[in-house]
VEXLUM-521464 format. One line per field, with one value per residue (C-alpha): residue number from 1; residue in one letter; x, y, z. Coordinates in nm, 3 decimals. Each point is the difference from the previous one (the first is absolute). Example, Ala and Ser with C-alpha at 12.3 -4.5 7.8 and 13.67 -1.06 7.14 Angstrom:
2
n = 1, 2
res = a, s
east = 1.230, 0.137
north = -0.450, 0.344
up = 0.780, -0.066
***
This chain:
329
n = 1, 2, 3, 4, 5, 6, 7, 8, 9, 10, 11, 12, 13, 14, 15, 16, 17, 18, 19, 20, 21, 22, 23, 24, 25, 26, 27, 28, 29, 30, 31, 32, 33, 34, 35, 36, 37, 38, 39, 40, 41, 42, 43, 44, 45, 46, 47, 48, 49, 50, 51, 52, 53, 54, 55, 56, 57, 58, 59, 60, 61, 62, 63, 64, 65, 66, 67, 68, 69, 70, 71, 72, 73, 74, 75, 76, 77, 78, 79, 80, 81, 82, 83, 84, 85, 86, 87, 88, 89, 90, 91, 92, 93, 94, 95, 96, 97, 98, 99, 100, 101, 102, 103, 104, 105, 106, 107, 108, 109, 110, 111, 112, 113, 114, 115, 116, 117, 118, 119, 120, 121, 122, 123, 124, 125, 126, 127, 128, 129, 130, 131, 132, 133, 134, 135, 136, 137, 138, 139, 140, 141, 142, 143, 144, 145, 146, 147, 148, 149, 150, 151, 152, 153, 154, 155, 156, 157, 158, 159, 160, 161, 162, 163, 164, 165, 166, 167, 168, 169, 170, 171, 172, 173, 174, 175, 176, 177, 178, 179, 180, 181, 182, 183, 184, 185, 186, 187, 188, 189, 190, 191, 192, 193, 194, 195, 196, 197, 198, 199, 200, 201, 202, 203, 204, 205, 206, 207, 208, 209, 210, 211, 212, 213, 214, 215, 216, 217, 218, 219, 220, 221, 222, 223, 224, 225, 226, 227, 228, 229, 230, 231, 232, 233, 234, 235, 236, 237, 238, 239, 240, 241, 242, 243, 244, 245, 246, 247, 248, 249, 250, 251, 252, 253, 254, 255, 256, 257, 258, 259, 260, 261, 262, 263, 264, 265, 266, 267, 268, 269, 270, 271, 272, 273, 274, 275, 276, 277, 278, 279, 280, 281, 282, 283, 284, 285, 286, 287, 288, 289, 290, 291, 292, 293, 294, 295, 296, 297, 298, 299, 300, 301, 302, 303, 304, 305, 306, 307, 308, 309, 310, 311, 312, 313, 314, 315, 316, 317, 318, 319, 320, 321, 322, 323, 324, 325, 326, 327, 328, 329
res = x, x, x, x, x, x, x, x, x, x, x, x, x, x, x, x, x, x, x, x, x, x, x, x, x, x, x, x, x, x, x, x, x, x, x, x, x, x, x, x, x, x, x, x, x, x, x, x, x, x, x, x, x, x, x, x, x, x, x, x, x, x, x, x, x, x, x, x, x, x, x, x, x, x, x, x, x, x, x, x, x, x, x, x, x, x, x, x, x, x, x, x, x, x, x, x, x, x, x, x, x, x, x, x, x, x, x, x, x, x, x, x, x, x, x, x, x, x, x, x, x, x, x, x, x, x, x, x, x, x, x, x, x, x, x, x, x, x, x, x, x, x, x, x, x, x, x, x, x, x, x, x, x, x, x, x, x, x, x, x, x, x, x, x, x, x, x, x, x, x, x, x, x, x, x, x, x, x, x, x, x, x, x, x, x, x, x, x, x, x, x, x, x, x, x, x, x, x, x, x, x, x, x, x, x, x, x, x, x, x, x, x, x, x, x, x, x, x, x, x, x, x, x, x, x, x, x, x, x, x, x, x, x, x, x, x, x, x, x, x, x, x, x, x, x, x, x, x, x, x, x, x, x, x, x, x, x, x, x, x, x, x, x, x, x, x, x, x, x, x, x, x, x, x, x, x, x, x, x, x, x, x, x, x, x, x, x, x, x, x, x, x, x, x, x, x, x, x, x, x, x, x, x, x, x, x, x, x, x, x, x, x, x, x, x, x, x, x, x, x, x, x, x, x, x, x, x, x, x
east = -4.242, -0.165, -0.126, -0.367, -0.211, -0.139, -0.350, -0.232, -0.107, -0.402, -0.227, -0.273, -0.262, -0.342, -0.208, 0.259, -0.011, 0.241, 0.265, -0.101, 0.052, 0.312, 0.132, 0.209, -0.116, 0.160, -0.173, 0.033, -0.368, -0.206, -0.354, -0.220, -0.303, -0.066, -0.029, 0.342, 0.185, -0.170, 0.080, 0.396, 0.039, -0.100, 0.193, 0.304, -0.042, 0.189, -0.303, 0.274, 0.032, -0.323, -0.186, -0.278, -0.310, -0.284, -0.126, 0.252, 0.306, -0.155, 0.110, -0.281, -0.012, -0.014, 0.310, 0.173, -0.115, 0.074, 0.417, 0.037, -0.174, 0.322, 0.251, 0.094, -0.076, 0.084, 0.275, 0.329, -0.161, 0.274, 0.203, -0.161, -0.347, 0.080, -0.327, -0.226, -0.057, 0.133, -0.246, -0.276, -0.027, 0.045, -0.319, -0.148, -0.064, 0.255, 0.252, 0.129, 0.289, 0.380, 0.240, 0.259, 0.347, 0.136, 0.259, 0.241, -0.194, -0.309, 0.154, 0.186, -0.356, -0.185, 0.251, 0.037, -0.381, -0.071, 0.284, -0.173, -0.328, 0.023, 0.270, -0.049, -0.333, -0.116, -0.307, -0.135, -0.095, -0.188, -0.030, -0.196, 0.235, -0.150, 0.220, -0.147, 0.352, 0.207, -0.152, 0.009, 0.364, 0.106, -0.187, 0.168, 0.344, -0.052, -0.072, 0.307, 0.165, 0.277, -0.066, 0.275, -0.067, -0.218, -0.212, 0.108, -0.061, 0.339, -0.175, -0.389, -0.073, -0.290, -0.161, 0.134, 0.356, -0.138, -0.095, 0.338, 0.116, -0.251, 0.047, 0.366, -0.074, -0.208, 0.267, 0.236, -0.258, -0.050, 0.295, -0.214, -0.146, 0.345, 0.097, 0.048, -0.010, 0.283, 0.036, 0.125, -0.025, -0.214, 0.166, -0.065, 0.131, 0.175, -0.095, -0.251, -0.048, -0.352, -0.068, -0.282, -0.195, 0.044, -0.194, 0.172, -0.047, 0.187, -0.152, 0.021, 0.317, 0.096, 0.261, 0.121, 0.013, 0.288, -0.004, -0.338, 0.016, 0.238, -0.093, -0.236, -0.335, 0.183, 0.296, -0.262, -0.222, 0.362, 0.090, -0.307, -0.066, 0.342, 0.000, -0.363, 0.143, 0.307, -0.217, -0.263, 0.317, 0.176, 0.296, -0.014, 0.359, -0.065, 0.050, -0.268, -0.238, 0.155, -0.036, -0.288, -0.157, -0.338, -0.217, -0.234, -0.287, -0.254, -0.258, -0.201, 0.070, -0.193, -0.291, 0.016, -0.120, 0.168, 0.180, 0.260, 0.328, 0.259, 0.278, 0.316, 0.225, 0.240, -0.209, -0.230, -0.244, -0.133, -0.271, -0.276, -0.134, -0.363, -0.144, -0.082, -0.432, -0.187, -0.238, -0.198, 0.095, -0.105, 0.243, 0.094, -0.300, -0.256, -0.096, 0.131, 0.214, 0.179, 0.362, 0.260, 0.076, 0.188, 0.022, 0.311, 0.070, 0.345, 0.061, 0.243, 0.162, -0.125, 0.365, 0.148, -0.319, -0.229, -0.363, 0.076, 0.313, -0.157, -0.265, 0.217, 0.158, -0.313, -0.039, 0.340, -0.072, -0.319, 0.167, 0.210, -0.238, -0.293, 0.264, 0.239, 0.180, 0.127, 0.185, 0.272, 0.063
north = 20.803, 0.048, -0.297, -0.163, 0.113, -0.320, -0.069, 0.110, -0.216, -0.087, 0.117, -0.322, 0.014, 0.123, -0.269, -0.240, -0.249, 0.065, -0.283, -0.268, -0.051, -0.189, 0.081, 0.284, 0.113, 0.266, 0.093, -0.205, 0.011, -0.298, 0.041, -0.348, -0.095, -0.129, -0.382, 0.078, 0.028, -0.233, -0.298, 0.147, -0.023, -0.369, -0.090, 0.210, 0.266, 0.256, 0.275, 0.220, -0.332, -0.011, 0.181, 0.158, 0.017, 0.161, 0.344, 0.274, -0.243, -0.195, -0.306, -0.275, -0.353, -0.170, 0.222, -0.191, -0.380, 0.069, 0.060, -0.234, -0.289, 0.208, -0.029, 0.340, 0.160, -0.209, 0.114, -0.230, -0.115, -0.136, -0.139, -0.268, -0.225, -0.097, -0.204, 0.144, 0.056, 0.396, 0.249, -0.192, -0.065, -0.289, -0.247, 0.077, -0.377, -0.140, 0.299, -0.113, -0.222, -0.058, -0.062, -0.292, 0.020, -0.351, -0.172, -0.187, -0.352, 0.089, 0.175, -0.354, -0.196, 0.226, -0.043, -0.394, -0.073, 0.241, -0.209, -0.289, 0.068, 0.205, -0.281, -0.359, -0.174, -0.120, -0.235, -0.203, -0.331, -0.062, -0.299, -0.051, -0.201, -0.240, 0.125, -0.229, -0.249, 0.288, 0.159, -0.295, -0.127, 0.391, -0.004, -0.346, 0.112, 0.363, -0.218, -0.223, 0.344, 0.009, 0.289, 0.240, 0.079, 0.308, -0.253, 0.141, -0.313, -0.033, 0.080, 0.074, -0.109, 0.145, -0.062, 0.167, -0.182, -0.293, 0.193, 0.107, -0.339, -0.133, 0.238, -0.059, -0.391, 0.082, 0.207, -0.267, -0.233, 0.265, 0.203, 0.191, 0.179, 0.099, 0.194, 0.356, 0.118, 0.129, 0.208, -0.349, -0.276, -0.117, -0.055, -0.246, 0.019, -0.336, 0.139, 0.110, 0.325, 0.115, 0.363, 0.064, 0.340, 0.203, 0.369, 0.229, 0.364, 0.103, -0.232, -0.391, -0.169, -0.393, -0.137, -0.344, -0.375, -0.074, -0.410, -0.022, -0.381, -0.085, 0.109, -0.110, 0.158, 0.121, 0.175, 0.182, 0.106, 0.159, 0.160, 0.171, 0.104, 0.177, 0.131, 0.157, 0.177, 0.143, 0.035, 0.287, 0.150, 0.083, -0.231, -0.263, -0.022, -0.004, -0.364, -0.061, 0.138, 0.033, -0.304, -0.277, -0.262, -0.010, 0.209, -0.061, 0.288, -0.052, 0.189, -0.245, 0.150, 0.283, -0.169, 0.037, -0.323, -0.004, 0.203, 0.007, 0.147, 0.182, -0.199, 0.109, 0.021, -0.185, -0.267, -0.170, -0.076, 0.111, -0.176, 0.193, -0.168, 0.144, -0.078, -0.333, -0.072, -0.263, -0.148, -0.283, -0.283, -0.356, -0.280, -0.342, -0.149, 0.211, 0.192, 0.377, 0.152, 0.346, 0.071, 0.280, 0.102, 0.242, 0.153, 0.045, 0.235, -0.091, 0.283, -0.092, 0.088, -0.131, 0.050, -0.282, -0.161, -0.123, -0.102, -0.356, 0.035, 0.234, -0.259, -0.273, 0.221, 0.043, -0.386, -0.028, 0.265, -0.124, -0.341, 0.133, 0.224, -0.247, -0.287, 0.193, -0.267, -0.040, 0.271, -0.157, -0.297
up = -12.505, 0.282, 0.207, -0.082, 0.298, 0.208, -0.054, 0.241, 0.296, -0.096, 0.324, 0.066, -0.260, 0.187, 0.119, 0.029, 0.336, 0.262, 0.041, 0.204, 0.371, 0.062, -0.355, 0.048, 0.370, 0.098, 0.331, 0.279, 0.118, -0.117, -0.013, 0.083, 0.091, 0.328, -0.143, -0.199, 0.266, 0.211, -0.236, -0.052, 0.350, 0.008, -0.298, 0.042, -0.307, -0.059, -0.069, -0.186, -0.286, -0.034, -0.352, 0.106, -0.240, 0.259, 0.002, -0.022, 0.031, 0.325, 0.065, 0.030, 0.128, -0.350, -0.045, 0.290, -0.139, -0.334, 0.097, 0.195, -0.230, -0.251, 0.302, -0.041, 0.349, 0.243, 0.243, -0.107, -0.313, -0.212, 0.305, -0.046, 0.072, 0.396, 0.137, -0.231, -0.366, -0.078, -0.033, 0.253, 0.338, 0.201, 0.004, -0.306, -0.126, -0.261, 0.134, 0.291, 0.044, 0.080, -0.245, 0.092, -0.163, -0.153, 0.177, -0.144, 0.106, -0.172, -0.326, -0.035, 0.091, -0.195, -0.360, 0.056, 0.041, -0.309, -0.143, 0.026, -0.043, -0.338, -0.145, 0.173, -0.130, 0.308, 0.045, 0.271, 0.127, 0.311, 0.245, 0.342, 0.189, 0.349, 0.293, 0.281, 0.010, 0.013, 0.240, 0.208, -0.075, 0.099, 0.329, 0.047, -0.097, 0.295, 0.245, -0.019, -0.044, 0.335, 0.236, 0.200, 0.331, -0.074, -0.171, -0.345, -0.264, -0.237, -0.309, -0.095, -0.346, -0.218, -0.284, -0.201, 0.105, -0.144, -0.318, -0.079, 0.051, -0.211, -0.285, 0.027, -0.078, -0.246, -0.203, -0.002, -0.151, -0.256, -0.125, -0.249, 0.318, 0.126, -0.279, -0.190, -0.354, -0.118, -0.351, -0.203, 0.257, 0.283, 0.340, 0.225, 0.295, 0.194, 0.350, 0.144, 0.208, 0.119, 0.034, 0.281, -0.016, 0.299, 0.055, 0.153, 0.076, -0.289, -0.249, -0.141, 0.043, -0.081, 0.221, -0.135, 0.140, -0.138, -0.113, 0.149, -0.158, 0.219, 0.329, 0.242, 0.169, 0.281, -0.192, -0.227, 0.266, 0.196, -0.327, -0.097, 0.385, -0.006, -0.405, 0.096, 0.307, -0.188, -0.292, 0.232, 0.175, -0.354, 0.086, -0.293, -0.168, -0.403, -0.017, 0.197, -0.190, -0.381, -0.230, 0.136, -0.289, 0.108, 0.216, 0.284, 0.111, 0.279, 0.127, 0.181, 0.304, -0.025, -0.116, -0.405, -0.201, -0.294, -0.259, -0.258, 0.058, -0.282, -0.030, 0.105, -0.337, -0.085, 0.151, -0.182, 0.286, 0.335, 0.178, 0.190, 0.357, 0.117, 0.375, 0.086, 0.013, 0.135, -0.275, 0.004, -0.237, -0.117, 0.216, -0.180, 0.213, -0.226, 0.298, 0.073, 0.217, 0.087, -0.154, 0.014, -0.342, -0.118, -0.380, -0.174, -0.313, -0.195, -0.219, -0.294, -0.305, -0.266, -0.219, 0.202, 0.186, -0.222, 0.129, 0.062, 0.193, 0.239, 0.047, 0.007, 0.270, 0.249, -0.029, 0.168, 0.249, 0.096, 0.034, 0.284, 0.190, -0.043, 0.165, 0.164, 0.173, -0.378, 0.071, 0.252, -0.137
***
């Protein structure tokens, strides 16, 4: 039998609209209005991407905005966003921006502080603690400090030296501080190693004082000198800055008062230092007078600190930076 003849091609029904510009194209003149092209030269448009819905296939300026709000015309769309969002130029406000990659530092900052934050049920206790002593015992203790013959003084400490030492004491006073939950036990920990916040270029790291209880002003203030050097250069060996029991943050060096830092999992605690501020405040001889104080934020976890004990805590610490000389005997 003889083969069934192929249907006919249909012809366009009369009347019916031509196919759009940029749909099918097959000449390679493009027709645009003056303001057309004016804005796809600005923006980087490919003119021959772009539908065109003015008079007789003409390519008009709303043309232009509309594809590249769609991303479809832009020269290297798909390649991906560069400085700018795709499809608009550079400087349109909420557009323009450059996209960092992770490193490895801040993927590992960025999982353990969502750690803690979405699982440890932190809370916070603040104290205002009278630095005056301390200030004076440290400007005591630099100027008994020996000197080379550049004039160099042997050590410099800081306040914050005397923090860490003070926080150390305090730990060993209260075990409950210097501990971690653990799936079916609590651990408390019978030393005690104090990891300091450091920025660096790359991100927060916490270089440890290892047996801060045991060792004096001086050796702290050496050790975190040193760990905060090695710590901005990238040259901190794991065990320098893996493990720690408690934390210690400070930003009162560039002038912030107070706030409350995430602890650093698996420990329990970390204690936020603001700037130090003169205030004026009543003396024992009823009259006033102008002290440095400085506020301090312990952040803790309240599955193995429990209200009291972080309390009982401050009490201890503002024992020893209230009466520092406490602090070497």
């Amino acid at each position: 039998a003889p083969a069934a003849a192929a249907p006919a091609a249909h012809a366009p029904a009369a009347g019916a609209p031509a196919p759009a510009a940029g749909a099918g194209r097959t000449s390679s003149r493009v027709v645009a209005s003056p303001l057309a092209k004016s804005i796809a030269a600005e923006a980087g448009v490919d003119l021959s991407l772009v539908t065109a819905t003015g008079p007789h296939g003409r390519i008009i300026g709303r043309d232009v905005t509309e594809a590249m709000e769609k991303g479809t015309a832009v020269a290297g769309a798909g390649a991906g966003m560069g400085g700018a969002a795709a499809g608009l130029p550079a400087g349109v406000p909420g557009t323009d921006f450059t996209e960092v990659p992770h490193t490895n530092v801040r993927k590992v900052i960025a999982s353990r502080l969502l750690e803690s934050k979405t699982t440890v049920p932190h809370y916070y206790l603040s104290v205002d603690l009278t630095i005056d002593r301390l200030m004076e015992l440290r400007e005591t203790l630099n100027n008994k400090a020996a000197k080379d013959k550049e004039g160099k003084p042997a050590y410099k400490l800081s306040v914050n030296d005397f923090i860490i030492k003070a926080c150390a004491l305090s730990l060993k006073e209260h075990p409950e501080v210097n501990s971690s939950w653990m799936d079916t036990f609590i651990r408390r920990y019978n030393y005690v190693d104090v990891s300091v916040a450091v920025a660096t270029e790359n991100g927060l790291i916490t270089p440890i004082v290892a047996d801060a209880d045991l060792k004096g002003l001086t050796t702290i203030s050496h050790e975190v000198k040193q760990l905060a050097a090695k710590a901005r250069d990238g040259k901190l060996l794991p065990h320098e800055f893996q493990g720690g029991t408690f934390s210690v943050s400070n930003l009162g060096m560039m002038g912030v008062t107070g706030f409350s830092a995430i602890i650093n999992p698996p420990q329990s605690c970390i204690l936020a230092v603001g700037a130090t501020e003169q205030r004026v405040v009543p003396s024992a001889d009823g009259k006033f007078g102008v002290s440095n104080v400085v506020r301090m934020t312990l952040s803790c976890d309240h599955r193995t600190v429990d209200g009291a004990v972080g309390a009982q805590f401050l009490q201890s610490l503002r024992k020893y930076i209230e009466d520092p000389t406490s602090m070497l005997l």
